[in-house]
C-alpha positions as MATLAB code, in Angstrom:
seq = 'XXXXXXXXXXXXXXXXXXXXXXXXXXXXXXXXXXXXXXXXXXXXXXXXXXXXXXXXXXXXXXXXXXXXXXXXXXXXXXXXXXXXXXXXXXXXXXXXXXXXXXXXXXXXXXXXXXXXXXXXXXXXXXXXXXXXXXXXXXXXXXXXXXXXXXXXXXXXXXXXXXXXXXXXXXXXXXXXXXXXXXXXXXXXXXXXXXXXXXXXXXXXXXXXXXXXXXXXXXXXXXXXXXXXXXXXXXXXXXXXXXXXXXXXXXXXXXXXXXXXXXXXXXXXXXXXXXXXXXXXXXXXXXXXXXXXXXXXXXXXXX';
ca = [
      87.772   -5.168   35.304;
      87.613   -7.799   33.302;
      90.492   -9.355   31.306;
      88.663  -11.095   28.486;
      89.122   -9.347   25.155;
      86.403   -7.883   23.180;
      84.562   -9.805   20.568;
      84.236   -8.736   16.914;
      80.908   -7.991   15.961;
      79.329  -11.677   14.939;
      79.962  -12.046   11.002;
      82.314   -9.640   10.720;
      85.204  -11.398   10.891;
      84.068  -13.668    8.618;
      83.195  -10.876    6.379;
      87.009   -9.795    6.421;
      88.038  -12.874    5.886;
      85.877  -13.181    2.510;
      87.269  -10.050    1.445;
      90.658  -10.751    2.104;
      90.122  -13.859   -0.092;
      88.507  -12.428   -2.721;
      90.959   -9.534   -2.941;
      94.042  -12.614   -3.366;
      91.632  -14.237   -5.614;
      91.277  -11.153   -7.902;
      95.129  -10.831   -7.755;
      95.996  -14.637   -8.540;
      93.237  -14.121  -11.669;
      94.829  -11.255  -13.085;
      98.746  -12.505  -12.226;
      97.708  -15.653  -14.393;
      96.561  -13.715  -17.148;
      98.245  -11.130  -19.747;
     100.412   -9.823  -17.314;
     101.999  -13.231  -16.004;
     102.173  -14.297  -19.880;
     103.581  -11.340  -20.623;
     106.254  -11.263  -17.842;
     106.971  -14.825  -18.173;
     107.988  -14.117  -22.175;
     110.467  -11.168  -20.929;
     112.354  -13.234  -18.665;
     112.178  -16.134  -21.212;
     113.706  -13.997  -23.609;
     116.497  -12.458  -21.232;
     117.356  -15.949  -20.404;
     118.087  -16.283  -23.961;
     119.862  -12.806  -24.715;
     123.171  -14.442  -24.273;
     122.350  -17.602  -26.249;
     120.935  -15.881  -29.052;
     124.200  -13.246  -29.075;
     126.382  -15.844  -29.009;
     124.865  -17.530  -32.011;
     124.970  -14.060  -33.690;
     128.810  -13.530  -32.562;
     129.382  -17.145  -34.314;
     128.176  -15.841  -37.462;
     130.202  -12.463  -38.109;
     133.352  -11.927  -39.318;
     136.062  -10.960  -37.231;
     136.862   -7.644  -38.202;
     133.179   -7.223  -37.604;
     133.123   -8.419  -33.884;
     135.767   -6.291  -33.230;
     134.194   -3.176  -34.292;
     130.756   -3.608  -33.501;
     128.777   -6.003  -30.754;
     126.321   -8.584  -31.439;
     123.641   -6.646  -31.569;
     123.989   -4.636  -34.733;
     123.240   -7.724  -37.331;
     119.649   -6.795  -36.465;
     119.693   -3.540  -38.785;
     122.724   -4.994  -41.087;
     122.370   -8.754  -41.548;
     124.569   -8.835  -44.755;
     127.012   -9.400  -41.964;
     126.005  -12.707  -41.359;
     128.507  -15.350  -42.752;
     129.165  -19.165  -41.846;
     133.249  -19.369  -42.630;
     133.424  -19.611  -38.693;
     131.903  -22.574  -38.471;
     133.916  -23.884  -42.307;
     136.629  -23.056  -39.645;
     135.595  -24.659  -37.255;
     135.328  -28.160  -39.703;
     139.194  -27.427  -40.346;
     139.964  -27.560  -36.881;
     140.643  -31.102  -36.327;
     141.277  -29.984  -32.637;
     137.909  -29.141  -31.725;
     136.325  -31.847  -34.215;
     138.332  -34.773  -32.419;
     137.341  -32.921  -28.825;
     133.340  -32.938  -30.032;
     133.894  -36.935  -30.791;
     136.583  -37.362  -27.238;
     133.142  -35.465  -25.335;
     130.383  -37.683  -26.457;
     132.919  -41.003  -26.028;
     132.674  -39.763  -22.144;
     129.336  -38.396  -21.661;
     127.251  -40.965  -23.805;
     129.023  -43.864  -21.571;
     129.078  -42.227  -18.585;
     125.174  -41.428  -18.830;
     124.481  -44.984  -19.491;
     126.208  -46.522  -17.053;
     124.797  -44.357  -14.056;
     121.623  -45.233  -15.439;
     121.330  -48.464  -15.459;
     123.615  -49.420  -12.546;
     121.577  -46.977  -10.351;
     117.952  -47.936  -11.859;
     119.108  -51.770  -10.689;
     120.526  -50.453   -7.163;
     117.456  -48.389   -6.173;
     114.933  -51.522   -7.313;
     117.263  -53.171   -5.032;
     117.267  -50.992   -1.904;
     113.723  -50.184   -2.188;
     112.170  -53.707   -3.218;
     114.445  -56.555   -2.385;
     115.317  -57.561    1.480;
     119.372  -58.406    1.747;
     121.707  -58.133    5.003;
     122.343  -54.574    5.810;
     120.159  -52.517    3.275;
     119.460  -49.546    5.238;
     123.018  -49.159    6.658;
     124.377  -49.765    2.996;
     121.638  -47.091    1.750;
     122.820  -44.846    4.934;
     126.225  -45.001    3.117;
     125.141  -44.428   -0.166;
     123.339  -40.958    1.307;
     126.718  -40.120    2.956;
     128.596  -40.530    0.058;
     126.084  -36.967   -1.689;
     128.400  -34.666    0.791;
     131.646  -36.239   -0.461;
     132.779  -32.951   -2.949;
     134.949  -33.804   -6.080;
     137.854  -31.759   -5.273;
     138.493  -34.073   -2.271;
     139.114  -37.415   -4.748;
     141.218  -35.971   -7.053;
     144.783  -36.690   -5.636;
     143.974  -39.945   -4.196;
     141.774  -41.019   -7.237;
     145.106  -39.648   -9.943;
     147.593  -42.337   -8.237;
     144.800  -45.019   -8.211;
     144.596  -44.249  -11.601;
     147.877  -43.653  -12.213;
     149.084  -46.889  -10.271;
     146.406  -49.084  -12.871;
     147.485  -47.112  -15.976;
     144.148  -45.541  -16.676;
     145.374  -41.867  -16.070;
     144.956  -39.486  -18.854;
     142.682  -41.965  -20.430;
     139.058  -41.655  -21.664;
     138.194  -44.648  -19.643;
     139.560  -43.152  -16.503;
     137.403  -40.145  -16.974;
     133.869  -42.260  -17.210;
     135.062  -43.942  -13.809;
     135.061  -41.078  -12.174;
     131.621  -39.562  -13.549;
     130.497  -42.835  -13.234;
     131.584  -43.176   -9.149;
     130.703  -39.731   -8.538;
     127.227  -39.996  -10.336;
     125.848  -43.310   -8.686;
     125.239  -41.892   -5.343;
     122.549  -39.372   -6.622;
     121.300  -41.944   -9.031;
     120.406  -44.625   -6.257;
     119.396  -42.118   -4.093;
     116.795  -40.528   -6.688;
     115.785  -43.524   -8.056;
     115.447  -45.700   -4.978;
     112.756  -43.461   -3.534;
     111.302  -43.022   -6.887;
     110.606  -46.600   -7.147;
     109.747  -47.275   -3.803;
     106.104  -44.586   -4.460;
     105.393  -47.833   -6.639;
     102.229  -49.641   -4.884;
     103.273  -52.533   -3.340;
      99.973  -54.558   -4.602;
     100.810  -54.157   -7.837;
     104.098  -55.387   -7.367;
     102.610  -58.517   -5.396;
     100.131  -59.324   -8.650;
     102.815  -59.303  -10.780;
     104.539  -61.614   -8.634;
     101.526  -63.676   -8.424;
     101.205  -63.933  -12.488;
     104.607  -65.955  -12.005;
     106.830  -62.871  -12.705;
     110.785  -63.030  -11.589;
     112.340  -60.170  -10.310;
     114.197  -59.261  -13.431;
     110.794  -59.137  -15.425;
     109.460  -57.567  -12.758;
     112.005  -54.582  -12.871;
     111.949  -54.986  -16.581;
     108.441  -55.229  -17.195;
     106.591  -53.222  -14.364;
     109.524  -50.668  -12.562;
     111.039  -49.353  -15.632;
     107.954  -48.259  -17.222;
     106.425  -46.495  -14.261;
     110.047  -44.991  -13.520;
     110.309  -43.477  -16.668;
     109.812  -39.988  -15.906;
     113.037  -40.233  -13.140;
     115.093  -42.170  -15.171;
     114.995  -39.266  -17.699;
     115.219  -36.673  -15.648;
     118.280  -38.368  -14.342;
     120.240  -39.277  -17.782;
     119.617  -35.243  -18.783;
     121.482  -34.260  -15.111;
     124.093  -36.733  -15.492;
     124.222  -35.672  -19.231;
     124.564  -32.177  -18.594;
     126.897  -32.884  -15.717;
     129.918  -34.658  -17.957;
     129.272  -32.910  -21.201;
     129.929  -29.608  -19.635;
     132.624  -30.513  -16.922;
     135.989  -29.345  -17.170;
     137.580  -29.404  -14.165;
     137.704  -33.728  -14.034;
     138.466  -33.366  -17.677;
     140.996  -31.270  -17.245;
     142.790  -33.503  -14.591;
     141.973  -37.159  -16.133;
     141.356  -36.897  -19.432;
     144.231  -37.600  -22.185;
     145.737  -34.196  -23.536;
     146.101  -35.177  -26.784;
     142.404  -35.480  -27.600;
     140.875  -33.741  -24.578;
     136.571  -33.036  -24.156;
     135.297  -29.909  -26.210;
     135.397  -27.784  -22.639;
     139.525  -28.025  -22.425;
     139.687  -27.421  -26.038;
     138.202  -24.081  -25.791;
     140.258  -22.946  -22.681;
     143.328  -24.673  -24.596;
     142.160  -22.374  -27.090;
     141.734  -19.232  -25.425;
     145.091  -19.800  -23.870;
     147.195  -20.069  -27.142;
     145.644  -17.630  -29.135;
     143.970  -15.353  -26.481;
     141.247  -13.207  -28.853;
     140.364  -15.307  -31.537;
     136.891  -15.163  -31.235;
     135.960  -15.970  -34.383;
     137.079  -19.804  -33.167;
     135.612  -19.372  -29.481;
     131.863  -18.512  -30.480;
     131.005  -21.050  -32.697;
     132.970  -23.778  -30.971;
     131.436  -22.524  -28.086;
     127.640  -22.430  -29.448;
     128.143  -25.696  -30.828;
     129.154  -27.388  -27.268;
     126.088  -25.640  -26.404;
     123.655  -26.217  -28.743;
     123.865  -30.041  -27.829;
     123.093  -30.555  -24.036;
     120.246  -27.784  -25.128;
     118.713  -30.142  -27.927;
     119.153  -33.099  -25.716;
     117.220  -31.291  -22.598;
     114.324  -30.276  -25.255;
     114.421  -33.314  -26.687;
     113.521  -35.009  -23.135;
     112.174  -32.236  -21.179;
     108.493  -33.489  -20.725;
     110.287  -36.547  -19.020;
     111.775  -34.318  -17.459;
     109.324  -32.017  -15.829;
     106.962  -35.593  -15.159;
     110.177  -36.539  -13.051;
     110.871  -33.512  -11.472;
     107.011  -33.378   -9.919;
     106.535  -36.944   -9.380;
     105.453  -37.402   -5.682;
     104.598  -33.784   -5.350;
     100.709  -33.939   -6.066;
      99.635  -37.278   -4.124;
];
């Protein structure tokens, strides 16, 4: 007895084959039609159920929200009123947070930028002593979690009298954001043909015109993508703000739990302070978000 196998009738596994792949092709034609539009819009608007009742929360009066959820403005919009936010104006607690949040994030953002667009043209264009073991560091230092620096970071701080100060608080975003930053950027930059680098060189160009003038561009798309983390990151942190940042004019996230702890149901404060720390890191991603999504799939299609 013999132990080969039997053979499929010549063509016909070629034939299965064909049908196989033009049963998935009939399936990937019809899943990117309607139907994929159509699911795509459902989950785009579940996404935004609690945004949208939020907003809707923010505009009712307080009596109202306790009676009746969000959802019944739809049939009785006479409901809608905008003394929450007039309220909100009044509160110089959650005014002076709004300003004490954008004096840490807008820094904060800026200098992880720049300091890590400079570091990664460094590690991935310029030779110095030790640049892959100091790169090897800066890749260690992504598994170091924030919870571990906060003791020893408070008495550093607290030994060089920048504890409970806004200052303190962009260190730390600042420390804890580089090591993504170079790491992103660095192999970002270093996709960047070397010939066109070495032209630019040859036309007499420096290596600060040469970062300014060629890397920057052409790194546009990570450098955004980067400021909108890092952005996101600070504005809506609260547990380094909490720790560092001064009490008397804390960032708009330890307002509102300052807020919820003293008065507890006071929602008509809550929801529009709460859709207005929103509503910001929102208009800044949608502001930026085809810089964004170039960033995001840079390198993916070669």
């Amino acid at each position: 007895m013999s132990g080969r196998l039997p053979h499929a009738p010549a063509g016909q596994g070629t034939t299965t084959v064909r049908a196989r792949q033009g049963f998935a092709g009939r399936v990937a034609a019809r899943a990117g039609g309607g139907v994929m539009r159509v699911f795509l819009v459902l989950v785009a608007l579940f996404w935004l159920m609690p945004t949208v009742g939020l907003l809707l929360s923010s505009l009712r009066d307080p009596a109202d929200i306790s009676d009746s959820g969000w959802w019944t403005v739809l049939t009785a919009p006479a409901e809608l009123t905008t003394a929450n936010y007039a309220a909100i104006l009044d509160n110089e607690t959650l005014t002076g947070s709004l300003l004490s949040t954008v004096l840490i994030t807008v820094p904060a953002t800026v200098l992880v930028v720049v300091i890590g667009s400079l570091a990664g043209y460094a590690f991935a264009w310029m030779e110095f002593p030790g640049r892959d073991w100091w790169f090897l560091l800066v890749v260690g230092l992504l598994v170091v979690p924030v919870q571990v620096a906060l003791v020893p970071v408070s008495k550093l701080f607290g030994a060089v009298g920048i504890f409970e100060t806004t200052l303190g608080v962009v260190l730390f975003h600042v420390a804890f954001g580089l090591p993504f930053a170079i790491f992103l950027l660095r192999n970002f930059f270093a996709e960047i043909p070397r010939e066109l680098l070495e032209a630019a060189r040859l036309d007499g160009a420096g290596e600060i015109r040469l970062f300014t003038r060629v890397v920057m561009p052409l790194g546009g798309p990570a450098i955004a993508s980067l400021g909108i983390f890092q952005f996101l990151w600070v504005w809506n942190d609260m547990l380094v703000a909490l720790i560092f940042a001064d009490s008397e004019s804390p960032p708009i996230t330890v307002a509102l739990q300052q807020q919820v702890r003293q008065f507890g149901n006071n929602i008509d404060i809550l929801a529009p302070g709460a859709f207005v720390s929103m509503v910001i890191p929102l208009a800044v991603f949608f502001a930026f978000q085809r810089q964004f999504v170039s960033g995001v799939m840079a390198g993916a299609v070669k």
